[in-house]
N, C-alpha and C positions, 0 to 999 in steps of 0.2 A: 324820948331819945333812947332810953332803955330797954322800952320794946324791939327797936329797930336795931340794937346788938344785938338780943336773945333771937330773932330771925335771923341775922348774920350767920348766927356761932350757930342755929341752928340747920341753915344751908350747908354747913361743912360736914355733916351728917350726912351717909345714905339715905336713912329711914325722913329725915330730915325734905334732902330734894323731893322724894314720892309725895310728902306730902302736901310739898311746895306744888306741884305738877298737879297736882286733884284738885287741890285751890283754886289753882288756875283755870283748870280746864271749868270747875263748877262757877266759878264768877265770868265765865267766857261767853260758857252756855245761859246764864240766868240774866245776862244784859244784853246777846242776844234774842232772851223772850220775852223780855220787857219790852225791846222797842222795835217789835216786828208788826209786821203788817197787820191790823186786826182783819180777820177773815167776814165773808160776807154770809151771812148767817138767815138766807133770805130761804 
């Protein structure tokens, strides 16, 4: 539960969002290339 206030109080941050948004964008992008197509490698 601690954790999950230190990212709260850290949200309230600029520098805090940006690196909320990178997070995001990189867990967005890496669970999109987990479960994409495997290509046909023929």
């Amino acid at each position: 539960m601690g954790a999950i206030l230190d990212v709260v109080e850290m949200l309230k941050e600029p520098e805090g969002m940006v690196v909320a948004v990178i997070v995001i964008a990189v867990g967005y992008f890496f669970v999109k290339w987990v479960f994409a197509e495997p290509e046909d490698e023929d």
